[in-house]
C-alpha positions as semicolon CSV with decimal commas, in nm:
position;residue;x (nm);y (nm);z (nm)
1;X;0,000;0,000;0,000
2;X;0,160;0,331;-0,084
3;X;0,038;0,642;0,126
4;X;0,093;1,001;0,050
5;X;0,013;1,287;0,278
6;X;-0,089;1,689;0,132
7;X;-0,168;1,933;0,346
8;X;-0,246;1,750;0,672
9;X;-0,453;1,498;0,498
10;X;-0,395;1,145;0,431
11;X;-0,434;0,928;0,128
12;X;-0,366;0,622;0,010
13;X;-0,368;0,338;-0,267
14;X;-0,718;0,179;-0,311
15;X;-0,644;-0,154;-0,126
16;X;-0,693;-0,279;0,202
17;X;-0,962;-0,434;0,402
18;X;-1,189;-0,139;0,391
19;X;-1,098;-0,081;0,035
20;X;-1,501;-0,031;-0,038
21;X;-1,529;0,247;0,196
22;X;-1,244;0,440;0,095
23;X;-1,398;0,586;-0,232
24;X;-1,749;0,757;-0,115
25;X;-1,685;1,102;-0,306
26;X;-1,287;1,074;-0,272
27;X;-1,185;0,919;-0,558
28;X;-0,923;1,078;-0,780
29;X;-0,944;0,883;-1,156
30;X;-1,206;0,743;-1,336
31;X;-1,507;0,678;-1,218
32;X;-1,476;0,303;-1,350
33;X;-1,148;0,243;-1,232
34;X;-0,987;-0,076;-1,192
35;X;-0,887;-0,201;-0,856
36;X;-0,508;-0,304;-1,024
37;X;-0,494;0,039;-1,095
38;X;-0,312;0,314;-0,865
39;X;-0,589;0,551;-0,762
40;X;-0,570;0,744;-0,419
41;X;-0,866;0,855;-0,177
42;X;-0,860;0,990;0,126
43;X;-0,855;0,753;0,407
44;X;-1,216;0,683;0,535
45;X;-1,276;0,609;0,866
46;X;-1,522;0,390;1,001
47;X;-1,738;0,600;1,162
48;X;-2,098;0,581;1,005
49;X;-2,175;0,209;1,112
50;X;-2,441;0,131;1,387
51;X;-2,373;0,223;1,713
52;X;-2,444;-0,126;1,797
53;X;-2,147;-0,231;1,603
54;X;-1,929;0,030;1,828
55;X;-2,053;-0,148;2,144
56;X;-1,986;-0,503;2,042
57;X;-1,674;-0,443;1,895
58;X;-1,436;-0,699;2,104
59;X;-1,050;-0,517;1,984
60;X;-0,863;-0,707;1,697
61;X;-0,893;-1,079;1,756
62;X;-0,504;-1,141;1,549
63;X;-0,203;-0,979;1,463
64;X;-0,332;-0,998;1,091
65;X;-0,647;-0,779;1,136
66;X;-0,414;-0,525;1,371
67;X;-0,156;-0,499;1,111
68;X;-0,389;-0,454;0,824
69;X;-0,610;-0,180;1,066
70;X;-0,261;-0,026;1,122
71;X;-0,175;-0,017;0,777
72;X;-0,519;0,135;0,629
73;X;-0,573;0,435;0,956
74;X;-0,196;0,444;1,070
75;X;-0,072;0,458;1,394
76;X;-0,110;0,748;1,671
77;X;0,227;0,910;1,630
78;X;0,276;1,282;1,651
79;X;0,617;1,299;1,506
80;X;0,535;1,503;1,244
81;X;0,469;1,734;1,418
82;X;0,702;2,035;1,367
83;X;0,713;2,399;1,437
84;X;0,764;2,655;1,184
85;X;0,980;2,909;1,177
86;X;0,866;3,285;1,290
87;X;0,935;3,411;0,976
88;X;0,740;3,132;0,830
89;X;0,461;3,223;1,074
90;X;0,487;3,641;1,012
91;X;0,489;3,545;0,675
92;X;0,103;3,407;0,709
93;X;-0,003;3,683;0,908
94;X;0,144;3,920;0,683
95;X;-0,051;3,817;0,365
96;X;-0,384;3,730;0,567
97;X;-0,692;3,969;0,383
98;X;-0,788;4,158;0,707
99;X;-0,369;4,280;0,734
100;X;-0,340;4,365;0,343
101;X;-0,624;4,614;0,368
102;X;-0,534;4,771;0,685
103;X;-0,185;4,787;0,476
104;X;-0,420;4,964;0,207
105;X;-0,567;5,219;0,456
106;X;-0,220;5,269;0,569
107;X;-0,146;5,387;0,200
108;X;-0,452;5,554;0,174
109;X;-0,390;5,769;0,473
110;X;0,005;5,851;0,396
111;X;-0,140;5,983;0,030
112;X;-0,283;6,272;0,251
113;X;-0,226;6,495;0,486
114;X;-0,265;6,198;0,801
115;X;0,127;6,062;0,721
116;X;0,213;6,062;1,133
117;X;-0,146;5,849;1,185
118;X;-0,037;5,628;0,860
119;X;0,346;5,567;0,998
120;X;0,204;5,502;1,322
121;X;-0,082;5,292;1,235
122;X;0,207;5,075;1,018
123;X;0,407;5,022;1,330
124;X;0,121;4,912;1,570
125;X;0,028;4,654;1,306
126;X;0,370;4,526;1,247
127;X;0,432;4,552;1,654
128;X;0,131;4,358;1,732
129;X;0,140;4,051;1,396
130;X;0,470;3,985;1,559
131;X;0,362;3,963;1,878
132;X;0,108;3,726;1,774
133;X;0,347;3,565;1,524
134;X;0,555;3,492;1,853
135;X;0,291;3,408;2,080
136;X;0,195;3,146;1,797
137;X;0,555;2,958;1,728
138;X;0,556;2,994;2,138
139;X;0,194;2,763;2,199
140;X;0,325;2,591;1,894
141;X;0,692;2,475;2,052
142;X;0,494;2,415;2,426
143;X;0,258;2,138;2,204
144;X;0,576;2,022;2,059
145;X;0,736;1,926;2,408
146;X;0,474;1,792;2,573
147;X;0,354;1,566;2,246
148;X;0,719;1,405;2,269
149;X;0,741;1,330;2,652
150;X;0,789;1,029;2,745
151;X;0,476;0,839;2,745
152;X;0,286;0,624;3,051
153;X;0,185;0,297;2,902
154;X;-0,143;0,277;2,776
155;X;-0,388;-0,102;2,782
156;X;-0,582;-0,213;2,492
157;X;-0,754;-0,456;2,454
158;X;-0,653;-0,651;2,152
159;X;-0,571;-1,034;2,037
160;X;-0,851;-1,118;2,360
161;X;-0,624;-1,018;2,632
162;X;-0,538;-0,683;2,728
163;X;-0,187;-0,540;2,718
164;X;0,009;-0,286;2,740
165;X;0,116;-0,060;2,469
């Protein structure tokens, strides 16, 4: 199976043992396609069956069906996760709409007679998309440390026994 991820979102090759579920509305080729060839959807989870179905469910009952669960959903690893760089970050506040007009008012305003307002206006908004720029990588870097601590183990239940993971 060959998995590909763009923008946050995962998708993969159309095989699997949910490989019927994976193509409601996320199918990239031809709508007749052929399951030999590669297509990718987004990965569909399974969350429109019965509730009943939630309640019974009794973990994986072999390492087969964990292994081929793991390989459709992935596993629960935050190691991608990375923090960008300020400038990075001031660079997306800096082109957001609401900041390019106020950049337009500032403009506006320096074209007549209200220059001192306009210059001061420009630093306040620089000042304070930094600030938040900052704040931002800051939260971002805190998430970062405490998504890699070290971890307490966790039981499932899985293979009819429960262990520790």
């Amino acid at each position: 199976m060959c998995r590909l991820t763009f923008q946050d979102v995962t998708f993969q090759t159309q095989a699997g043992p949910h490989a019927a579920t994976l193509c409601k509305g996320y199918l990239y080729g031809p709508d007749d396609w052929d399951a030999l060839a590669v297509t990718f959807a987004r990965s569909q989870f399974p969350t429109d069956w019965p509730v009943s179905s939630y309640v019974r469910w009794s973990g994986h009952p072999d390492t087969t069906s964990y292994n081929d669960a793991a390989d459709t959903y992935g596993t629960n690893d935050t190691s991608w996760f990375n923090t960008p760089s300020l400038a990075a970050l001031l660079g997306e506040h800096l082109v957001a709409p609401f900041f390019l007009l106020q950049i337009l008012c500032v403009c506006l305003w320096s074209l007549d007679e209200y220059w001192y307002y306009a210059l001061f206006t420009l630093f306040t908004l620089m000042l304070f998309e930094t600030t938040v720029a900052v704040n931002r990588r800051r939260s971002l870097r805190r998430l970062r440390e405490h998504a890699s601590l070290p971890l307490e183990d966790v039981y499932c239940y899985r293979f009819g026994e429960w262990n520790a993971v």
